[in-house]
N, C-alpha and C positions, 0 to 999 in steps of 0.2 A: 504494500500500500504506500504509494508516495504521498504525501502530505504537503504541501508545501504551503507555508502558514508565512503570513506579512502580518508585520504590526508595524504600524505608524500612526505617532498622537494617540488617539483612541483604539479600541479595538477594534482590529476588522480581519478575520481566519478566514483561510479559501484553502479547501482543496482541491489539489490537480485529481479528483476521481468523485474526500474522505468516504531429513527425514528421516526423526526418530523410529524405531521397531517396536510395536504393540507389544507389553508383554501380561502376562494374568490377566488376559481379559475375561470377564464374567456379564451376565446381566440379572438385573432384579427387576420387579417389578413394582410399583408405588400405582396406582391409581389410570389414568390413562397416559402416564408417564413413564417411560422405560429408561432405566440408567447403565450406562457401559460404564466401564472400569478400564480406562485406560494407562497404563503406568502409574495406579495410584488414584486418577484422579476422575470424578465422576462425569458422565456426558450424558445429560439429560434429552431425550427427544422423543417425537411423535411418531408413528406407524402406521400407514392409515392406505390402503385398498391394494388389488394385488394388480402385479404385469409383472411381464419379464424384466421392462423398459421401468425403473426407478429414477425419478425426482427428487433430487437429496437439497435440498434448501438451508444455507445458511447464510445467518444475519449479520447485520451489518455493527459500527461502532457504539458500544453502549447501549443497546438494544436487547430483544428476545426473539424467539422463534414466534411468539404468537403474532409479531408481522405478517408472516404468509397465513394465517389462516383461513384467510379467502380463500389461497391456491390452492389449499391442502385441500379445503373440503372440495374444490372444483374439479381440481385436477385428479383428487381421489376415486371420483367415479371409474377411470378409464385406465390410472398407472399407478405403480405403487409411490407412494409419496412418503417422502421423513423428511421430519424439518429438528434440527439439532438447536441446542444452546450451547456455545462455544462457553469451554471453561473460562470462570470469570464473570460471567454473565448469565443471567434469571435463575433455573433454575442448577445450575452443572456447580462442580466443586470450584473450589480458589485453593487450594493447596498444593502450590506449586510457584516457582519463584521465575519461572522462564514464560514470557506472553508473546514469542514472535511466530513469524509466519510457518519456520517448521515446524514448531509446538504444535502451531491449530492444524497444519496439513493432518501432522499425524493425530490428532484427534480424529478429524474428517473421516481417516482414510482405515481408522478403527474401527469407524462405525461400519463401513463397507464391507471389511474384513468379519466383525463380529456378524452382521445379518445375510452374509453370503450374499451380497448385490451385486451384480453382473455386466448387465448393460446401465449405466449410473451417469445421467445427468447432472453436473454439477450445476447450482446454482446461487452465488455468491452478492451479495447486497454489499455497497461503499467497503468498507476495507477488505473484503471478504472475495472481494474479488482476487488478488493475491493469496490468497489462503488455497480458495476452491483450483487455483492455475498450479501451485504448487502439490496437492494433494492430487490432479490430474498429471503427473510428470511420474510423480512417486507409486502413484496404484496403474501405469499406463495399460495395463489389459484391463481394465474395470469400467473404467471411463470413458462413454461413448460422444460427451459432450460437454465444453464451459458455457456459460452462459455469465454474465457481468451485467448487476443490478447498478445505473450511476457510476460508473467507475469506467478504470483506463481511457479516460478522454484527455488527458494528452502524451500517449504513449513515446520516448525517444526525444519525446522536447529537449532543447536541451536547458541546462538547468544555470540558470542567475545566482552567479555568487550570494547575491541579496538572500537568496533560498533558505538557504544551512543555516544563516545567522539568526532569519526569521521565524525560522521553523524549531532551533533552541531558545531564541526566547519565548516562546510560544509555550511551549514545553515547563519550561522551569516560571512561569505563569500561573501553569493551569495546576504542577505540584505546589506551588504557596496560595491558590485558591481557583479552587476546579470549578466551581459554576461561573465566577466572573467571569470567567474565560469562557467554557464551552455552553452556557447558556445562549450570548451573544452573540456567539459564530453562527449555533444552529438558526437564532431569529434571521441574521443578519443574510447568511448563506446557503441555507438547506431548505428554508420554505419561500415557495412562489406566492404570489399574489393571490393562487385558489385555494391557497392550502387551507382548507377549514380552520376552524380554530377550536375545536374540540378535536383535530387529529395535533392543532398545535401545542393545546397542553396533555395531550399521553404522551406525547415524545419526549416533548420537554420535562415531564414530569418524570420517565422512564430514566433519564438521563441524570436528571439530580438525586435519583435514588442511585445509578451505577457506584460500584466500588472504586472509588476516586482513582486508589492508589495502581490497582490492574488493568483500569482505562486507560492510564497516564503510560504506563508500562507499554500496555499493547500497540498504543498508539506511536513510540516513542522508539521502540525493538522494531517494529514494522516496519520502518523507512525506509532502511538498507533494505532493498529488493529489486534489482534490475529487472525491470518486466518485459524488457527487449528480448534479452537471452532467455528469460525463463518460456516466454511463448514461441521464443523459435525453438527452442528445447521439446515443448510440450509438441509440436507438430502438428496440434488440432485448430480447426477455426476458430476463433472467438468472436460470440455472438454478445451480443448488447444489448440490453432495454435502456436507454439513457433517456432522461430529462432533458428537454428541448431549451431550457428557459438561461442553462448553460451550456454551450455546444460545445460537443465535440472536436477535437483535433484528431482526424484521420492521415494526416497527410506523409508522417512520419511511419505510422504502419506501413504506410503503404509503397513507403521508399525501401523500408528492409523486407517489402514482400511478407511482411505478415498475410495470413487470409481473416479477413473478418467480415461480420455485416454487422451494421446498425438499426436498429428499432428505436423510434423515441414516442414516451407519453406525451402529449402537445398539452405546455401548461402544467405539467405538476411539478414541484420541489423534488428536494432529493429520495421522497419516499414512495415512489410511483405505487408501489403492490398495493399498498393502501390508500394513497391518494384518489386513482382510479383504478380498482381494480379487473373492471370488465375490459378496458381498452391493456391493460397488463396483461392479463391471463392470453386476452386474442394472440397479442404479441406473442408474449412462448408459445402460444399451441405454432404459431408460422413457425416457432425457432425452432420446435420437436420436429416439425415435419421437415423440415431444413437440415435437422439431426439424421432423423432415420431413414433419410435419401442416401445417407451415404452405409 
């Protein structure tokens, strides 16, 4: 996940988008919530209809899995669907000291491994979209497709000194006070003009409950990730649902030959699945069928 965070005078955060070995893994049961045991640490997620073709949904920064549950329940008629909570966040364990992108691959790619999933569409929300590309590199017989919620819109940019400095003070901000900081980016940067305002305070609300300290981590471990090399690595297309309200930079893909397409929600903020979900869902059913052409 790149990040690249400006502060000048006040605050204003923008981001450019925002493999370990499974070992004792077990599952339990709780209620309609199942927990994997990954190295220790718990991964909580949903299960919900059967196909060969699997839908593995994970969320995005500071968030839960009950974002997609539009999709789940939608998409659950016709494929099997999981949507995970990344350790750290709603309802999955925090004990553990490492929060970067191979930590969560190999989360992801536990659950794949624990439920015997096969043909596995990855689908990754703002940070998670480097998690879902790396957990497709690491499981590459598993993974028949990426899909990127908001994110990699400006793949190979190249990057402004101004970046790094911006993006540490950003950082050692949001550890001396986490809401000043990430409250205002979300107003400032992550909702459109339609975003309701009962989707604006569950977010925002979801957000000042997050564990300060493993947001700041994950977000902060994350950075370092070349997504040049890792998706010419990965070899697969990468499809998009992005938000139109900030566009996309394709142009740099498209110089190193990456394959991809874009899809955008016309008009929502950075939370499409929820924002609109019927124009979302349409969108992936194009991107499945766009999947399982190949």
């Amino acid at each position: 996940m790149k990040h690249i965070v400006y502060l000048a005078g006040g605050l204003l955060l923008a981001f450019a988008a925002c493999k370990q070995t499974s070992k004792s893994i077990e599952t339990t049961k709780a209620d309609s919530v199942t927990v994997i045991h990954n190295n220790g640490i718990n991964i909580a997620y949903t299960d919900t209809g059967k196909n060969d073709t699997t839908l593995l949904f994970v969320h995005g920064w500071a968030i839960n899995k009950s974002y997609w549950s539009n999709q789940v329940t939608y998409f659950g008629k016709h494929y099997r669907v999981v949507a995970i909570d990344l350790p750290g966040f709603g309802e999955s364990g925090k004990n553990r000291d490492k929060w970067g992108t191979p930590e969560y691959a190999s989360d992801v790619d536990s659950v794949i491994k624990e439920l015997n999933l096969n043909k596995v569409i990855l689908i990754g929300h703002s940070m998670s979209g480097d998690i879902v590309l790396q957990a497709a590199i690491d499981t590459p017989d598993k993974v028949i497709g990426i899909v990127g919620v908001d994110n990699f819109k400006n793949v190979g940019a190249p990057e402004n000194p101004a970046d790094k400095k911006g993006f540490a003070e950003a950082i050692a901000a949001m550890k001396k006070n986490f809401k000043a900081v990430a409250i205002p980016y979300f107003n400032q940067q992550l909702f459109s003009k339609t975003t309701s305002s009962v989707i604006k305070k569950r977010i925002l609300n979801d957000v000042a409950k997050a564990d300060t300290t493993i947001a700041v981590a994950a977000m902060e471990q994350g950075n370092d990730f070349n997504e040049v090399a890792k998706l010419q690595q990965s070899k697969k297309k990468l499809y998009l649902i992005n938000s139109d309200v900030h566009p996309t930079e394709t142009k740099y893909m498209a110089a190193k030959k990456i394959p991809f397409k874009v899809f955008y929600t016309k008009g929502t903020g950075h939370f499409g699945m929820i924002e609109a979900p019927d124009e979302f869902n349409k969108e992936l059913e194009m991107v499945i069928a766009g999947i399982n052409k190949k």
